[in-house]
C-alpha positions in Angstrom: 130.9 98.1 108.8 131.4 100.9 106.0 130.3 103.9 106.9 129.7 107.0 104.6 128.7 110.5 105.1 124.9 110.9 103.8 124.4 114.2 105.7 121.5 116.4 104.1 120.7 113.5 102.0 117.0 112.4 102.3 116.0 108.1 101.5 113.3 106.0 100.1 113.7 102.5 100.7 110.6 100.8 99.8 109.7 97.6 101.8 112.0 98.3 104.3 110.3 97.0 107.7 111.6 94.0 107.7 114.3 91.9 105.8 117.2 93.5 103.8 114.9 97.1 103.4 115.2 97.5 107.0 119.2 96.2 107.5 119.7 99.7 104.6 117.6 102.1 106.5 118.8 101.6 109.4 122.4 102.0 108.3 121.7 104.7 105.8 120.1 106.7 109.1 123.4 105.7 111.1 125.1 107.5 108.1 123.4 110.6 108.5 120.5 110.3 106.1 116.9 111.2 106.4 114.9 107.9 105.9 111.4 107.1 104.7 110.3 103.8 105.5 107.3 102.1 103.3 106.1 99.1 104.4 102.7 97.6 103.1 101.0 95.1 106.1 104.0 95.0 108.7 102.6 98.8 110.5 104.3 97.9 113.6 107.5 96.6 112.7 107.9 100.1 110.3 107.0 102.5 113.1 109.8 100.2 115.4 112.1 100.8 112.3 111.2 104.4 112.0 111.8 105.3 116.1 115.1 103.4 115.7 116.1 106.3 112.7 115.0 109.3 115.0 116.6 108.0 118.2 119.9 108.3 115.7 118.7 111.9 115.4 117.8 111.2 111.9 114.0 112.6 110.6 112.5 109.3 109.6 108.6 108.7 108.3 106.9 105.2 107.9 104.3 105.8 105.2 102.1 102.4 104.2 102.0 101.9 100.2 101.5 99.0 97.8 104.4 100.2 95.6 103.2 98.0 92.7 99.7 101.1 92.0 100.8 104.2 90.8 98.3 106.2 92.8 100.0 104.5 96.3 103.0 105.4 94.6 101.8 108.8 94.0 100.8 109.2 97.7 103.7 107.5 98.9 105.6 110.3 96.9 103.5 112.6 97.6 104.2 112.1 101.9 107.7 112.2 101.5 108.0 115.2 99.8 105.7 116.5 102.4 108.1 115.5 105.0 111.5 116.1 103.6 111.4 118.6 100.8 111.0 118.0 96.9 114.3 116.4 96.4 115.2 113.1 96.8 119.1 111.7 96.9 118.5 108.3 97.2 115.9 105.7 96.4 116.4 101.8 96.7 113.5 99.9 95.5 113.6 96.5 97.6 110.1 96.1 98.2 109.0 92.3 96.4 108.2 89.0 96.9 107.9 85.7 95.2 104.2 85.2 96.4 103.6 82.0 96.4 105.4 78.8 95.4 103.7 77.6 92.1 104.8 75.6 89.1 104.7 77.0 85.4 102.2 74.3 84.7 99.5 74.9 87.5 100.5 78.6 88.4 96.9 80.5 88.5 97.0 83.8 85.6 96.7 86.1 88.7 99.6 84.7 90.6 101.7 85.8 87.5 100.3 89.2 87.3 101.0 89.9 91.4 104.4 88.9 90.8 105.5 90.9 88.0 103.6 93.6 89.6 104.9 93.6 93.1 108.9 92.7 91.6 108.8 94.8 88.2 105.9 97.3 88.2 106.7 98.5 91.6 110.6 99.1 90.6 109.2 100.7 87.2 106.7 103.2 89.3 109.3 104.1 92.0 112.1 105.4 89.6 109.2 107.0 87.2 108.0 109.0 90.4 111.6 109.6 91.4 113.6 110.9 88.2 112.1 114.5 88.9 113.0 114.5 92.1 116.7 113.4 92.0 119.3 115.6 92.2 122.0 116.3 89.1 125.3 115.0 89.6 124.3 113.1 92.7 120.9 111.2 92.5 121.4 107.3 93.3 119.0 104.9 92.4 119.6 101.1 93.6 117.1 98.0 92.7 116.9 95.0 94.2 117.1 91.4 91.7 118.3 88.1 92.9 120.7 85.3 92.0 117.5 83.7 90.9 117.6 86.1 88.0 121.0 84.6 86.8 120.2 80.8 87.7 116.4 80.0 86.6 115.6 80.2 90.9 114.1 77.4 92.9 111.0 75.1 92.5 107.9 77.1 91.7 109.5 80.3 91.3 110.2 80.7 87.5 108.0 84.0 86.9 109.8 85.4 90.4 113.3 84.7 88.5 112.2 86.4 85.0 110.8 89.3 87.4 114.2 90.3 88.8 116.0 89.4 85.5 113.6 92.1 84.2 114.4 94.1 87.2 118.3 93.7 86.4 118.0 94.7 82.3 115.7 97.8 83.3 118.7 98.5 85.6 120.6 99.0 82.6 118.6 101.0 80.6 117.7 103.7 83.2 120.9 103.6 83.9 121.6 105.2 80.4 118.3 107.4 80.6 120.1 109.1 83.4 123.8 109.2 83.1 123.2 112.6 81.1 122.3 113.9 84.7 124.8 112.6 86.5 122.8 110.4 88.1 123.6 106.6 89.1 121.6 103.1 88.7 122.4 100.3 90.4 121.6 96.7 91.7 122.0 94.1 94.0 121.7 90.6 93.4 121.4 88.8 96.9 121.8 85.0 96.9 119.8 83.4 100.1 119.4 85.1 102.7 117.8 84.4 106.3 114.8 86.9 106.3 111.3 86.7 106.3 110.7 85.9 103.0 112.6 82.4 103.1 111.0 82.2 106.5 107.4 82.3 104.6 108.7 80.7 101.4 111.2 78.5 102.0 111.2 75.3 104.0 114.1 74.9 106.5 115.2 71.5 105.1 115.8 74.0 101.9 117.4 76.7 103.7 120.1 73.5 104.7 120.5 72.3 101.0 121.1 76.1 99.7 123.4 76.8 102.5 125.4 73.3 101.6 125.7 74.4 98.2 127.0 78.3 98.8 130.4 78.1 98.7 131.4 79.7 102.2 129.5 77.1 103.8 126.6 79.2 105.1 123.2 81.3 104.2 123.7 85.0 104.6 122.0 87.7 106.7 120.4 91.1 105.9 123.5 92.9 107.1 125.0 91.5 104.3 123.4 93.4 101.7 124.3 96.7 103.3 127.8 97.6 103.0 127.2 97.3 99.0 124.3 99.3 98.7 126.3 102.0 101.0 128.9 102.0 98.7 126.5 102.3 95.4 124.7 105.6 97.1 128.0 107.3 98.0 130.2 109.7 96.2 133.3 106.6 95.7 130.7 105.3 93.4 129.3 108.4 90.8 131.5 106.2 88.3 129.7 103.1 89.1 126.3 102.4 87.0 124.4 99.8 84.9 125.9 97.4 87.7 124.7 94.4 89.6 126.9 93.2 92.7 126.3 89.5 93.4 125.9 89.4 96.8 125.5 85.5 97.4 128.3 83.6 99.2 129.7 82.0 96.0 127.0 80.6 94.9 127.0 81.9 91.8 130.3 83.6 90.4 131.1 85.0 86.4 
């Protein structure tokens, strides 16, 4: 696996108990950052994430927010700064969710709203409540969209795929607000991948049809995702921004 040093440097990886957040901590801890974990309902699977960070004789803090209300955010903020200092190297906003399975024609007005809130808002809050914080010349900033933001997404999850295509074009744009600081923005685009959220969402006879389709044959895993976002928060990257890295098997490919 890559490693990188991230000595000194203090994270923010929002809905990382579970899934793809927690694969990042972990490894951005085992790279010699200081980690704040958010979660929102999984408390116990957080705190397990958090000892994991300190055992690597990383500081580490597992601080309950809904990312998608600014004054969570603002608390949320608020603790880690408490914790670590003012400053803030890297933040990776991977905390979302597709919410439930609905079609365009029967989906209920505040299904819609939760979706764009917990996929775009949350992203939009985080790096709002970050910019001050980050470091000139070596802030990194790293969003999570999907594949489903380049290819429509599955049944019943049409206002999840305009969500992380909004994610991936606001990617862009702050990545221009802050390139006069030095600072990087960055996504990744993960195709499917075996976590809880296809676990919830997904049936397994799906799961077989998607994994069918990618490609190299086979669904990925968290771990996956990791050795790209490394790269995105270290120094071989402060050239790197405005970028998505697909991150799906094939499945989809420019």
């Amino acid at each position: 696996m890559l490693t990188v040093d991230l000595s000194g440097k203090v994270a923010l990886v929002t809905g990382s108990s579970t899934g793809i957040g927690r694969a990042v901590a972990l490894a951005l801890g085992r790279n010699g950052a200081d980690v704040a974990v958010n979660y929102l309902s999984s408390q116990a699977a957080a705190e397990e994430v958090a000892g994991q960070i300190r055992a690597m004789g990383r500081r580490c803090v597992a601080v309950r927010a809904d990312v998608s209300k600014k004054p969570e955010v603002e608390r949320l903020f608020a603790e880690v700064e408490a914790a670590f200092g003012p400053r803030l190297d890297i933040l990776m906003n991977n905390a979302g969710s597709l919410v439930s399975r609905e079609l365009t024609a029967v989906m209920k007005e505040e299904t819609f709203d939760r979706v764009i809130a917990v996929n775009l808002k949350s992203t939009f809050l985080c790096c709002q409540a970050a910019i001050p914080r980050l470091p000139d010349g070596a802030g990194r900033v790293v969003n999570v969209t999907s594949v489903a933001a380049r290819n429509g997404g599955g049944p019943g999850a049409g206002v999840y795929a305009a969500s992380k295509a909004a994610v991936t074009c606001f990617t862009k744009n702050l990545a221009k607000e802050l390139a006069p600081r030095g600072i990087t923005a960055n996504a990744i685009a993960p195709g499917v991948i075996v976590t809880p959220f296809h676990e919830k969402f997904t049936s397994p006879e799906m799961m077989q049809r998607f994994a069918a389709s990618t490609p190299l044959g086979h669904n990925g895993v968290a771990e996956d995702c990791v050795g790209a976002v490394l790269f995105l928060v270290s120094p071989e990257a402060s050239f790197i921004t405005g970028e998505t890295i697909e991150i799906n098997g094939g499945m989809l490919m420019d």
